[in-house]
N, C-alpha and C positions, 0 to 999 in steps of 0.2 A: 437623174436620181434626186439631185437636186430638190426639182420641184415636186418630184413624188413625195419625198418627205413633207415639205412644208405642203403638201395637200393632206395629206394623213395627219400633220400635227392640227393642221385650222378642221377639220372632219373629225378628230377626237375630241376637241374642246366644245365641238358643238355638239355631239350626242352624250357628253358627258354632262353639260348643263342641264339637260331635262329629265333626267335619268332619276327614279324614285324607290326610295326603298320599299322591298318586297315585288316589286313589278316585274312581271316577265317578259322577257325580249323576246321579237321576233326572229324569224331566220335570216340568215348571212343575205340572202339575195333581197328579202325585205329592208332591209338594213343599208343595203348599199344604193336602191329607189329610192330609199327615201332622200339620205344624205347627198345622191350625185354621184356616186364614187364606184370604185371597180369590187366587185367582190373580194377581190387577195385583199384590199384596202380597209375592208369592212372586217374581214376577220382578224386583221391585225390589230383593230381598235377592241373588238372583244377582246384578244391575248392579252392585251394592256389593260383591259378591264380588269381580268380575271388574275393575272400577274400583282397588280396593285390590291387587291382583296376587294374589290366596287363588287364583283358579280361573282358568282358561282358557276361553271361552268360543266355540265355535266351531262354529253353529248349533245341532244339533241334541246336540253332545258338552261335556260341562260336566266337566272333571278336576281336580281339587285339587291347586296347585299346593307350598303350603305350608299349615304347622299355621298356622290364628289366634293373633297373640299378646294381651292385656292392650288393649296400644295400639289394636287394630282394633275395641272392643267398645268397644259405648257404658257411661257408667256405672252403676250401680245406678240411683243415684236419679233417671236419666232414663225407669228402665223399672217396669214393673209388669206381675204376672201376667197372663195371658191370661184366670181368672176372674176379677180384681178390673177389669176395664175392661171385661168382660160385665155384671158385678154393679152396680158403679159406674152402665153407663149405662141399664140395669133400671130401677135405682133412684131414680133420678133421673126417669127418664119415670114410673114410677107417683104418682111423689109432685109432680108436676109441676101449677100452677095448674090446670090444666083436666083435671087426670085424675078420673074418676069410676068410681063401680063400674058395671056393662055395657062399659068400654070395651075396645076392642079394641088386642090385642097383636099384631103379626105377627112372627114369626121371622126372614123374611127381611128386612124393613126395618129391623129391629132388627142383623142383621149388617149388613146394606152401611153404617147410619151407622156402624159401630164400623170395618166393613173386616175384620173375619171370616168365616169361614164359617157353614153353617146349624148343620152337627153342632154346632159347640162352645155354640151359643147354645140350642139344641133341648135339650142336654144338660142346661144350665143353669137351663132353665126346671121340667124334667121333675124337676129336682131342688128347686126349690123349692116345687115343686107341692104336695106332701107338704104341708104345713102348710096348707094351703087361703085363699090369699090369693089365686091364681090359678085357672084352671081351661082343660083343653086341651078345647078345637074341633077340627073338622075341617079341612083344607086350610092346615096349617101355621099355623092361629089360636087365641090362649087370648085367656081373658076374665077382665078384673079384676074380682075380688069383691068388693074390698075389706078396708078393716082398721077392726073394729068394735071398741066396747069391750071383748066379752066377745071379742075376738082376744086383746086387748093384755091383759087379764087371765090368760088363760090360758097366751100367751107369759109374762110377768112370773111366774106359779107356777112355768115351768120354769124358768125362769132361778135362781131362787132356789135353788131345790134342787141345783139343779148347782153352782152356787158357793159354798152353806154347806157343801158338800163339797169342793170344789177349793182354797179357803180353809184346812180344817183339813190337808190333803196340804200344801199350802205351808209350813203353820208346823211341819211337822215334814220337808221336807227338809235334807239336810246341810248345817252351815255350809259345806263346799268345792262343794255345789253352784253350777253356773252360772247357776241363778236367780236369788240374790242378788245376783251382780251384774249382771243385766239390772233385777232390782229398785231397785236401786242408780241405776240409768241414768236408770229414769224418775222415782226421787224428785226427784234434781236438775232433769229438763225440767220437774216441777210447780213448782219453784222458779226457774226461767228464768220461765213463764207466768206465774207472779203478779207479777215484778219486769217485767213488761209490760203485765199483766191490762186495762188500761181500753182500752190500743187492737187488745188480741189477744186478747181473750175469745172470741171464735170458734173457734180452734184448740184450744178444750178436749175438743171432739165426738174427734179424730181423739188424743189422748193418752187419751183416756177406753178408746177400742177400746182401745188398743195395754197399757193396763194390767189390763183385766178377761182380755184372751185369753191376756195371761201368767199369770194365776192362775188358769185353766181347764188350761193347759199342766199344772200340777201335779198334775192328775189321773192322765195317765195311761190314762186311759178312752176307748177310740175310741168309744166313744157321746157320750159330753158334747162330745168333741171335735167332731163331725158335727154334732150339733144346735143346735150354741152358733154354729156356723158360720154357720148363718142367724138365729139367735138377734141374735147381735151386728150384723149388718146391720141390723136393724129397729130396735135400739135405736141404733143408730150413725145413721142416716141420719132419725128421728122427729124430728131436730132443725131440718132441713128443712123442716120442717112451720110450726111455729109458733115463731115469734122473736120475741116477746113473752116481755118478763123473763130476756132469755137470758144479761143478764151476773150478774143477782141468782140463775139458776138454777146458772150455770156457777160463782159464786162461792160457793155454799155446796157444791156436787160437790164440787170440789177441795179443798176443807175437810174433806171424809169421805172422800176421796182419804188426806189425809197421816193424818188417824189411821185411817185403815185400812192405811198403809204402818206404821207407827209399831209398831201393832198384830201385824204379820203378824212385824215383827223382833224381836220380844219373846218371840216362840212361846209365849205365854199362851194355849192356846184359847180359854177363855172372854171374855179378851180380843177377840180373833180373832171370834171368834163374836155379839159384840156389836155391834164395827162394822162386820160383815160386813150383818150385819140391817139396822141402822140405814140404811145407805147403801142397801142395796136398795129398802127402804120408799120411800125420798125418790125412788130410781129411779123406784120404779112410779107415785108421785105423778105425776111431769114428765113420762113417758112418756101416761098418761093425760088428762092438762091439756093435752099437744100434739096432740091429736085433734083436727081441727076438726069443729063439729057437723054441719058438711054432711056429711062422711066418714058421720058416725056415726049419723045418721039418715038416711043413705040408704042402708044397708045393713041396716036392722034386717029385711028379708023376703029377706033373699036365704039 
């Protein structure tokens, strides 16, 4: 329910944005094509239209009565993209106690728990597919493969290489660029998390993404950008996996966190390029040690 909600709030704030006075709206099944989302989803954002005085509702004639203001939207941080609550809840069922490699994914059951439509999760799937952790069936069904060593290996190569190039891009943007100070941002929340650390070591996974994908940003490259895209999920969400040693893992990360910030503000390459390495290595160790053997020997024939 959860995440039905927070799909209806980010699905309301974005057909509220474009929405003009006097214009007529289409019907509920137009509505929910457009946006992604299930029909019961789509009528519910009309009720809230129409509840808040935005539209007129008068069976089958839906008219905008005024522009949405600020106040009629919900806030940011109540909402989230329409692919991160696909991804999210992907994610979450593959890596799920009882998932194993043969099992089955279905598309549609996978929208109705979210409260989306097929296309946006069909879309999602067919995109992740690429990298061969899943694989598409017939009748709206894929099959988990699984995520083997020589997965996570071969993920961890590309990661590397993207980022000892995304890395040396950063240390040579302008001091007035506005990377620095997003870099800026998250040195401080590493410094918030340690003056926490013993009861909030857990929230390192979700600072971890948020710092690696802004030093992809400085690429520049819509390839790295694309591939990193699901790159950073596996490595973001492996932490799910195994929680064994996770504050002893989390607390030397964030150690290779600040001298790889430290590093990046110094614009030394070879600096840059030392604790870039370093830190990855230790990556690919933790990512690997988080495989459980079951995962990993029971995919070695598939």
């Amino acid at each position: 329910m959860a995440r039905q909600n927070t799909l209806f709030k980010e699905a309301f704030n974005r057909y509220a944005a474009v929405l003009k006075p006097d214009a007529a709206l289409p019907s509920e099944p137009e509505i929910a094509a457009q946006l992604g989302i299930s029909r019961s989803t789509a009528r519910a954002i009309l009720l809230r239209l129409s509840d808040a005085g935005i539209i007129r509702w008068n069976k089958r004639q839906k008219i905008v009565l005024r522009q949405p203001t600020d106040a009629d939207l919900f806030p940011e941080e109540e909402t989230n993209s329409l692919h991160d609550i696909i991804e999210r809840s992907f994610m979450l069922r593959i890596m799920s106690d009882d998932a194993e490699p043969g099992m089955q994914i279905n598309e549609l059951e996978l929208a109705r728990e979210i409260g989306t439509g097929t296309t946006s999760v069909r879309e999602f799937l067919i995109r992740f597919s690429r990298f061969g952790l899943i694989e598409k069936r017939p009748n709206s069904h894929w099959i988990l493969k699984g995520f083997t060593r020589e997965f996570a290996l071969e993920l961890a190569d590309v990661r590397e290489m993207f980022e000892l190039h995304s890395a040396s891009e950063f240390g040579r943007l302008p001091a007035n660029h506005v990377a620095w100070s997003h870099l800026a941002e998250i040195e401080q929340e590493h410094h918030e998390l340690l003056s926490k650390f013993d009861a909030h070591y857990r929230e390192f996974s979700q600072l971890d993404e948020k710092f690696h994908l802004l030093i992809h940003r400085a690429s520049k490259n819509r390839f790295i950008a694309d591939f990193y895209d699901v790159i950073s999920v596996v490595f973001h969400y492996h932490y799910q996996w195994n929680k064994a040693f996770a504050r002893e893992r989390n607390s030397r990360a964030i150690a290779e966190h600040m001298d790889y910030i430290a590093a990046l503000k110094s614009g030394d390459p070879q600096r840059i390029d030392e604790t870039c390495r370093r830190h990855l290595t230790s990556a690919r160790q933790t990512l690997l040690q988080s495989i459980p053997e079951t995962i990993s020997e029971g995919t070695e024939n598939l």
